[in-house]
C-alpha positions as CSV (number, residue, x, y, z in Angstrom):
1,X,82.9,140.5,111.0
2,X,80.9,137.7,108.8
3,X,80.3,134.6,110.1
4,X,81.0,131.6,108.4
5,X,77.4,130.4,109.2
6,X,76.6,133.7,107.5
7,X,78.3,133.5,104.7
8,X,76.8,129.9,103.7
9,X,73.1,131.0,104.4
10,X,74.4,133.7,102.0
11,X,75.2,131.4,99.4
12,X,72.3,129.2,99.8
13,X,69.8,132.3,99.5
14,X,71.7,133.7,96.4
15,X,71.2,130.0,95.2
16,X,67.4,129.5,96.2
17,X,67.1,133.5,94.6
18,X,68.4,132.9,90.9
19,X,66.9,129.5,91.0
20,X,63.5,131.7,92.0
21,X,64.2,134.1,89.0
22,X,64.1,131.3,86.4
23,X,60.9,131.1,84.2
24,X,57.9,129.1,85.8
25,X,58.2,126.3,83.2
26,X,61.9,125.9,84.2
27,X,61.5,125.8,88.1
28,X,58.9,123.3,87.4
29,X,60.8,121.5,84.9
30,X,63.7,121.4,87.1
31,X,62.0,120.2,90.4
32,X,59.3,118.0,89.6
33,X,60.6,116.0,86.6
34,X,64.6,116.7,85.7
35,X,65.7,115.8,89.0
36,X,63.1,113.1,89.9
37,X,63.6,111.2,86.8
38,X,67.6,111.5,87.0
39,X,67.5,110.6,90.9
40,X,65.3,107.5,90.1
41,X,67.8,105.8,88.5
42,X,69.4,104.5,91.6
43,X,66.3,102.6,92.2
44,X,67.7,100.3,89.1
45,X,71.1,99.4,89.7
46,X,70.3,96.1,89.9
47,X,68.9,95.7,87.0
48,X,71.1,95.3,83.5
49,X,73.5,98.4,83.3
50,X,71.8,99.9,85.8
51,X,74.6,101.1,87.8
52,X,76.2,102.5,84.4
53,X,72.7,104.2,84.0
54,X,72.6,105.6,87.3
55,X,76.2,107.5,87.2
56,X,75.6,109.0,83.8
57,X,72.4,110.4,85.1
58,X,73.5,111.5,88.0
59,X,76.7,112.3,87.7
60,X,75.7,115.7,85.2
61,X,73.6,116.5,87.7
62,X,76.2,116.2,90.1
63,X,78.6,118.3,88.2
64,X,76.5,120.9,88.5
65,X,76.9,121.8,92.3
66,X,80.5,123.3,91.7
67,X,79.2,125.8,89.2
68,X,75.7,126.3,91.6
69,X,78.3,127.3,94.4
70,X,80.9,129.2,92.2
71,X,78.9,131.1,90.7
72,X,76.5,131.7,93.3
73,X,73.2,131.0,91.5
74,X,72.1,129.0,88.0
75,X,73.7,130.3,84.3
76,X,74.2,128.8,81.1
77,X,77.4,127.0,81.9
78,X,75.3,124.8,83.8
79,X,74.0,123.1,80.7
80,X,78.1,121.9,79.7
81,X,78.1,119.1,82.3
82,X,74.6,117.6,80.9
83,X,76.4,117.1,77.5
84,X,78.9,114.0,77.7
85,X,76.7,111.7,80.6
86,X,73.6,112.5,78.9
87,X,74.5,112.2,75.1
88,X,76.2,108.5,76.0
89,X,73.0,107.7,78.2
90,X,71.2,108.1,75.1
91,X,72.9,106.7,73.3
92,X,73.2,103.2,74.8
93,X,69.4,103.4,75.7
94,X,69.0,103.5,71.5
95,X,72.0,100.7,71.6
96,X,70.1,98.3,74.1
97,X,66.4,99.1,73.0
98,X,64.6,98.4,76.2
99,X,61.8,96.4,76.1
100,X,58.2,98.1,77.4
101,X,57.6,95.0,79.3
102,X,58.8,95.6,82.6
103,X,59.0,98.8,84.8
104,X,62.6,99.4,84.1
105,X,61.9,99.4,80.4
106,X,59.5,101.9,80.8
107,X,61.8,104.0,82.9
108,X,64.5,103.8,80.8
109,X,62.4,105.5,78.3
110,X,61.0,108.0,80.2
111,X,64.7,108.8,81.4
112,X,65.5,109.4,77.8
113,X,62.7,111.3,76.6
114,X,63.5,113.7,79.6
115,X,67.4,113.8,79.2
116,X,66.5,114.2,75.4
117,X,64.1,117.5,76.1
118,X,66.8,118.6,78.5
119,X,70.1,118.6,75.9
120,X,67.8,119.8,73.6
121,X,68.0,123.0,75.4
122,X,71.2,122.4,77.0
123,X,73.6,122.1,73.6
124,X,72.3,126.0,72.9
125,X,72.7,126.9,76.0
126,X,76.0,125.7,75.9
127,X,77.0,127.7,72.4
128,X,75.6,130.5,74.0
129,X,77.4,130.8,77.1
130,X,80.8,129.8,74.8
131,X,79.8,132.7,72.5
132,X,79.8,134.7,76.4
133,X,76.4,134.7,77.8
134,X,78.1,134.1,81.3
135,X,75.0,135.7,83.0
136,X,73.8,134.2,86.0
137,X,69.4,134.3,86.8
138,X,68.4,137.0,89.0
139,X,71.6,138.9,89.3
């Protein structure tokens, strides 16, 4: 009989695994500056829109764990959630034009040079796994 404690340190292993199989760059990409620079955001909510900022970057991130835990590991689809949040981040960054005279305009453009790089590689990925590439890393 499995365990239910078992069956989650299952999950989480098949997660830490694919996540493990991904090229270098994207493990690194993923954990040192994607996340980070999302996650930072709540540090701002204070500031103008910052609380708008802070749920459309986190809240594509946070659409991801579903898929994560359905599917047991990272795929393609996982690039669909970035696409809405992200696109309109960008959009009302371009629409409000920080200034680089304070630390939260400089954040806001770091935010959207990084959640630029990332749908630049997420609105392929999407096509592809449309088009079904439904693979998921390692398996």
């Amino acid at each position: 009989m499995i365990r239910a404690s078992d069956q989650q340190k299952s999950l989480m292993l098949d997660i830490w695994q694919s996540y493990r199989s991904l090229p270098a760059w994207v493990q690194i990409w993923v954990a040192f500056v994607l996340v980070p620079v999302n996650i930072a955001s709540v540090a701002f909510i204070e500031q103008p829109l910052g609380l708008w900022v802070a749920v459309l970057a986190n809240i594509a991130m946070l659409m991801n764990l579903p898929v994560m835990l359905y599917e047991r590991g990272f795929s393609k689809l996982m690039a669909l959630p970035h696409l809405i949040p992200w696109t309109l981040l960008l959009l009302m960054i371009l629409v409000i034009r920080p200034p680089l005279t304070d630390l939260y305009g400089y954040y806001l453009w770091v935010l959207f040079a990084v959640d630029f790089t990332s749908l630049v590689l997420d609105y392929p990925d999407t096509v592809k796994w449309l088009r079904g590439d439904r693979a998921v890393a390692g398996r």
